[in-house]
C-alpha positions as CSV (number, residue, x, y, z in Angstrom):
1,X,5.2,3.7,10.0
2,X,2.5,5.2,7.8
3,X,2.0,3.2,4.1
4,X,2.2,5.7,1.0
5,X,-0.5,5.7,-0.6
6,X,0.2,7.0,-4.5
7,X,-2.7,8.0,-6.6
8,X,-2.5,8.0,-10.3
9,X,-4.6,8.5,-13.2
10,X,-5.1,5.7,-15.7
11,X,-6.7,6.0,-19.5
12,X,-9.4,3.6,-19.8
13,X,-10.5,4.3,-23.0
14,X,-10.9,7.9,-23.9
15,X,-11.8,8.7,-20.2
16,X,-9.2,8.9,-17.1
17,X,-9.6,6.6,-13.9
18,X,-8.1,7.6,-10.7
19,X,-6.7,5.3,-9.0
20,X,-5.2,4.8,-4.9
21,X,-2.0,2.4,-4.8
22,X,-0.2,1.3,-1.4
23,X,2.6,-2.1,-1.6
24,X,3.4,-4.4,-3.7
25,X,2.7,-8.4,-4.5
26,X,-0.5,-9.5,-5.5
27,X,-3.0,-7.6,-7.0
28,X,-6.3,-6.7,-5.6
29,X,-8.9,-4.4,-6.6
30,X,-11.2,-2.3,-4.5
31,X,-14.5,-0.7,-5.9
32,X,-16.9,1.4,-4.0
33,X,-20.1,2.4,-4.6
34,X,-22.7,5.2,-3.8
35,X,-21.8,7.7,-2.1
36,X,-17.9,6.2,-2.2
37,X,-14.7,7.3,-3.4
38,X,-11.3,5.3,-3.1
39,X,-10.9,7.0,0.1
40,X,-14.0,4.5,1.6
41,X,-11.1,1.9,1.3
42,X,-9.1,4.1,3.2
43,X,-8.5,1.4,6.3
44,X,-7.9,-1.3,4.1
45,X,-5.1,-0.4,1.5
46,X,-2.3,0.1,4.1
47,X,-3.7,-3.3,5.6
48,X,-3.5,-5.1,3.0
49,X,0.1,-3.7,1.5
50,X,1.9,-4.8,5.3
51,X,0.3,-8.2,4.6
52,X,2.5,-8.1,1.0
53,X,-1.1,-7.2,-1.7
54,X,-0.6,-4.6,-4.3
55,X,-4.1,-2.9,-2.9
56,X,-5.6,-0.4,-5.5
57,X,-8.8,1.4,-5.1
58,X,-10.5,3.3,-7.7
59,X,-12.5,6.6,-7.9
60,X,-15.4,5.3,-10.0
61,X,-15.8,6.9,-13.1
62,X,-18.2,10.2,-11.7
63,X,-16.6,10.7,-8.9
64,X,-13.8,12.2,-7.1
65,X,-10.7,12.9,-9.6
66,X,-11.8,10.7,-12.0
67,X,-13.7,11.9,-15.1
68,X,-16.9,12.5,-15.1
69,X,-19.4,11.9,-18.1
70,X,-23.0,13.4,-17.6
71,X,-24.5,10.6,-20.5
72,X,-26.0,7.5,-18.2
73,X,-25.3,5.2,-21.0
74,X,-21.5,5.9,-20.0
75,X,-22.0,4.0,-16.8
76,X,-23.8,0.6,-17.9
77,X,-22.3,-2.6,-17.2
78,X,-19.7,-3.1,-19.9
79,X,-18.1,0.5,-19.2
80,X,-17.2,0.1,-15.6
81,X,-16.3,-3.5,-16.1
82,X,-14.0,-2.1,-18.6
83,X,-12.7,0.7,-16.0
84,X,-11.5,-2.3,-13.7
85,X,-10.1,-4.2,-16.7
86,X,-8.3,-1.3,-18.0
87,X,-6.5,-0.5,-14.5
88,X,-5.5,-3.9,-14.4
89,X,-3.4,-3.8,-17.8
90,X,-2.3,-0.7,-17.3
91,X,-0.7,-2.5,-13.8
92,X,0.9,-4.8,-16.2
93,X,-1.1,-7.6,-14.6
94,X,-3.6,-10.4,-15.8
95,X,-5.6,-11.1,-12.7
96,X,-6.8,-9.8,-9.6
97,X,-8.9,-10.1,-6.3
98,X,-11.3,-8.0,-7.4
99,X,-13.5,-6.4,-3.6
100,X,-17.0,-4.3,-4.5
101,X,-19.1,-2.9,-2.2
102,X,-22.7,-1.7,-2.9
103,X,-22.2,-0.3,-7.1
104,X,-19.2,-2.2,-6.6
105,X,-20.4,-5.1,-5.9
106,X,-22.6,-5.3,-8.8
107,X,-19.5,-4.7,-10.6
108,X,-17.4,-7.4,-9.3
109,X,-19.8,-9.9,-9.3
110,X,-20.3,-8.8,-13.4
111,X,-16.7,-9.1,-13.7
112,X,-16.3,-12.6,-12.2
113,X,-18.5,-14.0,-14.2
114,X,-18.5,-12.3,-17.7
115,X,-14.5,-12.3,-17.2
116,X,-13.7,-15.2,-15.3
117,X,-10.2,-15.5,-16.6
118,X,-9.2,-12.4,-15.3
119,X,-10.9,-12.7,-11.9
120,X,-8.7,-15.0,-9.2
121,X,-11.7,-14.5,-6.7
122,X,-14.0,-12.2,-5.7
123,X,-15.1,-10.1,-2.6
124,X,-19.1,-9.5,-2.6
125,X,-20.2,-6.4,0.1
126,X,-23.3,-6.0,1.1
127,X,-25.3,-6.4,-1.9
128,X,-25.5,-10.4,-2.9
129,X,-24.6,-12.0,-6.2
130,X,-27.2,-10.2,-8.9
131,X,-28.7,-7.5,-6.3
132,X,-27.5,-5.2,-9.2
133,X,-31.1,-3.6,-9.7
134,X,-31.3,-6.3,-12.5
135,X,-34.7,-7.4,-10.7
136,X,-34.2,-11.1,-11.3
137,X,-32.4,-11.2,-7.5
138,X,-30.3,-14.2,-8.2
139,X,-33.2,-16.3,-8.9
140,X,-32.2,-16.4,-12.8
141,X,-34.1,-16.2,-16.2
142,X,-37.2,-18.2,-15.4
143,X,-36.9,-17.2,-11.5
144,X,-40.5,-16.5,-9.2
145,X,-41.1,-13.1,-8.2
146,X,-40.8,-11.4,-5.4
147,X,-41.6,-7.9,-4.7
148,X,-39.2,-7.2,-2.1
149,X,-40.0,-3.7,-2.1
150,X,-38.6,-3.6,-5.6
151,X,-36.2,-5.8,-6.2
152,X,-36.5,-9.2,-7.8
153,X,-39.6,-8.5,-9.3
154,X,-38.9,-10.5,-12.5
155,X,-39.6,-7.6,-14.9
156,X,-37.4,-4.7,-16.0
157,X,-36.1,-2.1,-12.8
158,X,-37.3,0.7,-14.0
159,X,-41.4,-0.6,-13.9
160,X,-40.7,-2.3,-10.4
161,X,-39.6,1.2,-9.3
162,X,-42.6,2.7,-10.9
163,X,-45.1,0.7,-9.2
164,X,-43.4,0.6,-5.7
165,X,-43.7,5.0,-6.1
166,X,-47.2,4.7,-6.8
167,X,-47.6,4.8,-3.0
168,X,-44.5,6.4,-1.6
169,X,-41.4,8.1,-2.5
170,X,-39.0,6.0,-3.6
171,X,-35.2,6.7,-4.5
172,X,-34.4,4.4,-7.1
173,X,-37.4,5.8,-8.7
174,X,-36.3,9.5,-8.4
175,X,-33.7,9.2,-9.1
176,X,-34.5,8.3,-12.4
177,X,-35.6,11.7,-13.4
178,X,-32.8,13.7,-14.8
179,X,-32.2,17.2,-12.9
180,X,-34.2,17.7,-10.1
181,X,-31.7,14.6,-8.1
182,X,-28.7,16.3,-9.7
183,X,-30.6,20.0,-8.3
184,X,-31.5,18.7,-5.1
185,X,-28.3,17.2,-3.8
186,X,-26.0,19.3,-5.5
187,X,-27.5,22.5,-3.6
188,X,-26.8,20.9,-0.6
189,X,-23.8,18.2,-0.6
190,X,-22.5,18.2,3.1
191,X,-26.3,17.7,4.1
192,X,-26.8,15.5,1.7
193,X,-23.3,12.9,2.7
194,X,-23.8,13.6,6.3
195,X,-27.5,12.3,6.4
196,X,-27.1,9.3,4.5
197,X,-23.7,8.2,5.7
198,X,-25.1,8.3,9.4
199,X,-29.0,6.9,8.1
200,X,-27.5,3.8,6.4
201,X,-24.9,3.4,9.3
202,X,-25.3,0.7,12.3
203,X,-26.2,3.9,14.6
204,X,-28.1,5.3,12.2
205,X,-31.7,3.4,12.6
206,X,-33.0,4.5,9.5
207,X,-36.6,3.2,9.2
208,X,-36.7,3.8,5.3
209,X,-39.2,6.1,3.5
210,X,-42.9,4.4,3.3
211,X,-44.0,7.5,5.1
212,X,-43.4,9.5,2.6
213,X,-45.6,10.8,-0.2
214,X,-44.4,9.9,-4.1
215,X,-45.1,13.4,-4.7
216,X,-43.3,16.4,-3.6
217,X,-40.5,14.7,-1.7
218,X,-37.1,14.8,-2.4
219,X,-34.4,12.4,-1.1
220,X,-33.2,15.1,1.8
221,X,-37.2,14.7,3.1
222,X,-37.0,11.1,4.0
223,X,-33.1,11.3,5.9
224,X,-33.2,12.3,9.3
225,X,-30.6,15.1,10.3
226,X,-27.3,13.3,11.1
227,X,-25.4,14.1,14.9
228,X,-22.9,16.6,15.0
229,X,-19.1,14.9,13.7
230,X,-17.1,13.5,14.8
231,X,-18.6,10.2,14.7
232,X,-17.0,6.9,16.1
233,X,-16.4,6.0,12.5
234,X,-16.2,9.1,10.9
235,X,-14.3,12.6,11.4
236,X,-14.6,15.7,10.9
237,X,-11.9,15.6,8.2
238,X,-13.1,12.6,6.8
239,X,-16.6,14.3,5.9
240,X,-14.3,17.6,4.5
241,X,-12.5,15.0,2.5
242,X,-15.8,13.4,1.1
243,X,-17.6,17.0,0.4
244,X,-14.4,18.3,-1.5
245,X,-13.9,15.5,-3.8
246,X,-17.8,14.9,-4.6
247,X,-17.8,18.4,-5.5
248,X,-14.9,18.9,-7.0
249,X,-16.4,19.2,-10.5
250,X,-19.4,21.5,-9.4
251,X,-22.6,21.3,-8.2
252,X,-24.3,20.0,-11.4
253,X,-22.0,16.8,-11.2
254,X,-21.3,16.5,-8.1
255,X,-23.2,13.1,-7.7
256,X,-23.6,12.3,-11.0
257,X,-21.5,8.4,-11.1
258,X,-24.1,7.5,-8.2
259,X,-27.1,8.8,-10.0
260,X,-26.3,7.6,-13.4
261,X,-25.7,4.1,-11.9
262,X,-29.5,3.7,-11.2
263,X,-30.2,5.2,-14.4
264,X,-28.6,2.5,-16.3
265,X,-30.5,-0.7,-14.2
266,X,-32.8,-1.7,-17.5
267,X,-29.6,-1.4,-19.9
268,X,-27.8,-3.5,-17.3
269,X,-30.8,-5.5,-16.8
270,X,-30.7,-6.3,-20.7
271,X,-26.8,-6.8,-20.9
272,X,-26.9,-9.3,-18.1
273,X,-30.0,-11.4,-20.2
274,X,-27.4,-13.7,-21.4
275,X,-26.0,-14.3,-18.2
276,X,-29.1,-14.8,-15.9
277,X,-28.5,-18.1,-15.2
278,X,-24.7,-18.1,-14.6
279,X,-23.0,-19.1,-11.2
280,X,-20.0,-17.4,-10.0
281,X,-17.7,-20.1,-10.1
282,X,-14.3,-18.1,-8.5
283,X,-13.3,-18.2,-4.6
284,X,-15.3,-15.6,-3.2
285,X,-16.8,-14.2,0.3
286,X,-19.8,-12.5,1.5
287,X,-19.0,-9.5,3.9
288,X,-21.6,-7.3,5.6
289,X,-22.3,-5.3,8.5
290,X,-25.1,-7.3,10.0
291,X,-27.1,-4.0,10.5
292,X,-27.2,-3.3,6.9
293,X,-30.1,-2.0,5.8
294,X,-29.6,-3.5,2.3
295,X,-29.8,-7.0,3.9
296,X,-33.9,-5.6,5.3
297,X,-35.0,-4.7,2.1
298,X,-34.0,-7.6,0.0
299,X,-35.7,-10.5,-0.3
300,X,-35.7,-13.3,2.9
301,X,-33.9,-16.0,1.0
302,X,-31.1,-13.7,-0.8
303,X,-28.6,-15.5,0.8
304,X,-29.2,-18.9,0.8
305,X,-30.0,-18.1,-2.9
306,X,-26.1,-16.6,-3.4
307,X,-25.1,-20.3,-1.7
308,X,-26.5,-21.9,-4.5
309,X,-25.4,-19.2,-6.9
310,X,-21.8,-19.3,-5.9
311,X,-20.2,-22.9,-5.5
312,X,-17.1,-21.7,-4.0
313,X,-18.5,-19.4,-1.4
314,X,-15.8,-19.8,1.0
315,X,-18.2,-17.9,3.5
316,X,-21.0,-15.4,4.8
317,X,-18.9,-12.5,7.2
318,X,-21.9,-10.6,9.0
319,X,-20.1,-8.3,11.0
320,X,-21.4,-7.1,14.2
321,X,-22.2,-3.4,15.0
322,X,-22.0,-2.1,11.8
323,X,-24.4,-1.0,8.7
324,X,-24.2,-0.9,5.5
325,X,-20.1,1.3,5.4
326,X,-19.2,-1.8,6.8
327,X,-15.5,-1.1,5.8
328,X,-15.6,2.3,7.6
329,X,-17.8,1.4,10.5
330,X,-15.8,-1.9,11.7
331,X,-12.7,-1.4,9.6
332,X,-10.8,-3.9,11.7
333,X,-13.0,-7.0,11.9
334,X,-13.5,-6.7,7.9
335,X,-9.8,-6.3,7.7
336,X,-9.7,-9.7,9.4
337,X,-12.2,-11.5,7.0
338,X,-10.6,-10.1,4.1
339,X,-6.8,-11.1,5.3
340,X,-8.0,-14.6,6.4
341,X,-10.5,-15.5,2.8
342,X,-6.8,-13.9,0.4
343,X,-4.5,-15.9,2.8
344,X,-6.8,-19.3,1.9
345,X,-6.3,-18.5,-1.7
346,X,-3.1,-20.3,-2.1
């Protein structure tokens, strides 16, 4: 029997939010991140409404059928904690499981602590508590640094960036620049998905960009050409799906939430100053493919700093054979993990 899945578009404030909804009972909350849509959750709503959750997924505002606001200040912190807040009222509910993954874990984690009473626990994918591009890497206000290629460098995300593209290209630098991202990618969308859906992959082996020269090199340079679909993971009308809603709103916005989203690290950076040395203090669980590129470029002792962070870490899922679409690439071993940590929530 196939689950419905309904989708529905929710005011959060002057802008619309779509949303994916399969069964009923408890609520829980997926949010992707970049490049994502609700459909990355695709395996997991139907899963989780035959176990008896209310699963809802949400197009991030900038992408799919959601709205789309070109202004990066539209996409700091508080807004897309508000987005998530908002869906929740308007589902006449005051809590939820809330599950982010990349973006979306930034988001989540945000949310559990700067709104704990509306959080009943918390998923955390593939980036760990405060790997938000906040550059203090969980290490809090008076933390060491640690260059990490970038990250948790102790001063503000933007200068990290700066420095690391000194020497090489560097994304979250470039993509700082407004326009030539927005000109690049947009011109050439299914290129652009298929290359760095199979690069960040398990199969993918992407050895990253050092290579590279800061100059002159746009983000298509440094991804290798992606196999012909289908993929084990991926079809042929999953990728169709993908390229139609990214562009949905033309080429000029067609990755606009993701872009924005790095654009915004120094205003997040500054929002989350009050809260640099605050553990997460709801159930939550650490998923990941163990392939994850994510997990190669942070800093060595990310994790055991998210055990310290996190009091109620109920565990660390690295999930064999698969990278960083962990959801996508072993859908039914995170099924699992996810099923078993909301079944131990009581």
């Amino acid at each position: 029997m196939t689950t419905a899945i309904e989708q529905r578009l929710i005011d959060v404030g002057g802008l619309r939010v779509n949303v994916a909804i399969a069964g009923s009972g408890p609520l829980v909350v997926f949010c992707h991140g970049f490049p994502g849509l609700w459909y990355s959750w695709r395996h997991q709503l139907p899963a989780l409404a035959a176990a008896g959750y209310r699963a809802v997924a949400l197009d991030q505002r900038g992408y799919g059928h959601s709205d789309r606001p070109v202004d990066p200040a539209q996409y700091d912190a508080n807004h897309v904690m508000n987005d998530v807040l908002r869906v929740i009222d308007a589902l006449g509910e005051r809590q939820a499981v809330v599950i982010g993954h990349d973006f979306g874990a930034q988001q989540v984690c945000n949310l559990a602590v700067r709104h704990r009473e509306r959080v009943r626990a918390v998923v955390i994918m593939s980036c760990p508590y405060d790997f938000d591009l906040a550059a203090r890497g969980g290490r809090g206000r008076d933390g060491g640094t640690d260059t990490a290629g970038g990250f948790a460098t102790g001063v503000k995300p933007s200068v990290a960036f700066a420095a690391v593209a000194k020497d090489r290209f560097f994304h979250m630098h470039y993509f700082q620049s407004i326009g030539p991202p927005e000109r690049e990618l947009g011109a050439s969308p299914r290129e652009f998905l298929m290359r760095l859906f199979w690069a960040l992959s398990g199969e993918g082996g992407y050895g990253g960009y050092a290579a590279y020269p800061p100059h002159g090199t746009g983000y298509l340079d440094v991804l290798p050409p992606a196999p012909p679909l289908p993929w084990r993971w991926m079809s042929v009308e999953d990728m169709d799906y993908y390229v139609a809603e990214f562009t949905r709103g033309g080429a000029d916005t067609a990755f606009i939430g993701g872009l924005n989203s790095y654009r915004v690290a120094d205003r997040n950076w500054e929002l989350g100053e009050p809260y640099a040395d605050a553990n997460i203090e709801v159930p939550a669980l650490f998923v990941a493919g163990a392939n994850d590129l994510v997990l190669k470029m942070i800093a060595s002792d990310a994790l055991d700093i998210m055990r310290a962070r996190v009091p109620d870490l109920r565990g660390i899922e690295l999930i064999p054979d698969a990278g960083h679409f962990v959801q996508m690439e072993q859908h039914l071993a995170t099924n699992r993990v996810l099923l078993d940590f909301l079944s131990g929530l009581g």
